[in-house]
Wavefront OBJ file of the C-alpha trace (Angstrom):
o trace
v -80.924 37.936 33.371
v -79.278 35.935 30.369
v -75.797 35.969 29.872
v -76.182 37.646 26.426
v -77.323 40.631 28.748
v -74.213 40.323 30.750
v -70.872 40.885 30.151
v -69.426 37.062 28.838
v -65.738 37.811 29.692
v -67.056 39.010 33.240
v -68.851 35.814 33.876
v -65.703 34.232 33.206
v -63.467 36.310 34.741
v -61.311 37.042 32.124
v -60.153 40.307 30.000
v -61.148 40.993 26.396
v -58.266 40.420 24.838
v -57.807 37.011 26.696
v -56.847 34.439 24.345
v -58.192 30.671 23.752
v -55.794 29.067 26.298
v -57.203 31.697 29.358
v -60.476 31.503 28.368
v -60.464 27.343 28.249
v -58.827 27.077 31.394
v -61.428 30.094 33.305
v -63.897 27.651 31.842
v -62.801 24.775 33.421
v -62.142 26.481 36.917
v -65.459 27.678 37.199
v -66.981 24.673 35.954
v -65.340 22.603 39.123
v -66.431 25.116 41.465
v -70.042 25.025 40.074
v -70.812 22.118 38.771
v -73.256 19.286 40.980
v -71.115 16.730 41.315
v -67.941 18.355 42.428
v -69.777 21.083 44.878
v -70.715 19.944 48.589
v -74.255 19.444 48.376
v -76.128 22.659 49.917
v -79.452 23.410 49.165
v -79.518 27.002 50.054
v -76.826 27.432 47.679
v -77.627 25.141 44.675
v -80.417 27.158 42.641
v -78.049 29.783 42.754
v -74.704 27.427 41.636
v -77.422 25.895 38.945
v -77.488 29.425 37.148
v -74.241 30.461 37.800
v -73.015 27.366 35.871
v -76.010 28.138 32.920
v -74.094 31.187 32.603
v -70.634 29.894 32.371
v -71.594 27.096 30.124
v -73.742 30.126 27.972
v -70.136 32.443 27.876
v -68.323 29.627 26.727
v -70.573 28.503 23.605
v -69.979 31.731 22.590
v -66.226 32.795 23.477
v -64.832 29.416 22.687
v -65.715 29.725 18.878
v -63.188 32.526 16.908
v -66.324 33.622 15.007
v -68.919 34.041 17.450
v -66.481 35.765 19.623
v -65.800 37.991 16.988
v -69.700 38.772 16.138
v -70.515 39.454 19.916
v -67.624 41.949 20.525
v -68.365 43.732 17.049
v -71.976 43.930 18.973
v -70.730 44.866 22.339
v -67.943 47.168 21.518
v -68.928 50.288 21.787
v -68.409 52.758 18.394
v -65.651 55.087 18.490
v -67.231 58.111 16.396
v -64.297 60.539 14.683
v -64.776 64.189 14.682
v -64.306 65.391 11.355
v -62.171 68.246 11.698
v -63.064 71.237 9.106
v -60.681 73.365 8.059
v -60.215 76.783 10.330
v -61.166 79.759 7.726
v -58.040 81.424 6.347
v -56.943 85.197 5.753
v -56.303 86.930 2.542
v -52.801 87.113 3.190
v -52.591 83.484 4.434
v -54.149 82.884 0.857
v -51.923 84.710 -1.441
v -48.896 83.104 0.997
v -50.097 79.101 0.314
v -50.539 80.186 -3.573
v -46.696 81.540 -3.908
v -44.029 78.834 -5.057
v -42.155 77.430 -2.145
v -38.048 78.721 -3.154
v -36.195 76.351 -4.823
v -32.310 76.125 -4.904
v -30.683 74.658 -8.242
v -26.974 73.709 -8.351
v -24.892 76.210 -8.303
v -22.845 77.282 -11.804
v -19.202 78.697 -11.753
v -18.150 80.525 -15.191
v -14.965 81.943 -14.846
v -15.468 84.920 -17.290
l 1 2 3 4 5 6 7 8 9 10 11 12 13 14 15 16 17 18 19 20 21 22 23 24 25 26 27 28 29 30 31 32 33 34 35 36 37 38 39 40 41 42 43 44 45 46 47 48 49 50 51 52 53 54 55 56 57 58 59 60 61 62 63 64 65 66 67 68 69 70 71 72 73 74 75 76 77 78 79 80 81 82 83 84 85 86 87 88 89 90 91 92 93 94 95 96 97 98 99 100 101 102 103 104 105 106 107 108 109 110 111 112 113
């Protein structure tokens, strides 16, 4: 599985809405932890530290750039569609009602006649 199939902010470890500083420093965590010459050398484990740290180094190409972070979460945020809302059908009466003026109140005149 490539990491463009995977979540990039999960393989990090961070949220979405992480900024630059959280995402450089998740970076650098997992890096230590995966990388060859900082991990104890273990066989069993290091074909499966090798792709782990692929994957990390794949996120980060993409999530430490402002533009190609933008262009994968426009392609891996899913659409919000909008209902349009029509209009619920209206009465005669509610008709004529919405058609008559709505009553005005002028200022007031005093003639003393």
């Amino acid at each position: 599985m490539s990491a463009q199939q995977k979540d990039l902010y999960a393989i990090l470890g961070v949220p979405r809405h992480a900024t630059q500083g959280q995402i450089s420093r998740a970076y650098r965590t997992l890096l230590r932890r995966y990388h060859p010459d900082t991990r104890a050398p273990d066989p069993k484990t290091s074909v499966s530290s090798d792709a782990a740290l692929q994957q990390v180094v794949a996120a980060y190409a993409v999530l430490r750039d402002s533009n190609r972070r933008a262009a994968y979460d426009r392609q891996t945020t899913p659409h919000i569609r909008t209902r349009v809302r029509t209009p619920p059908t209206q009465t005669a009466a509610a008709l004529r009602h919405d058609m008559q003026p709505p009553i005005r109140a002028g200022p007031v005149r005093w003639d003393p006649a």
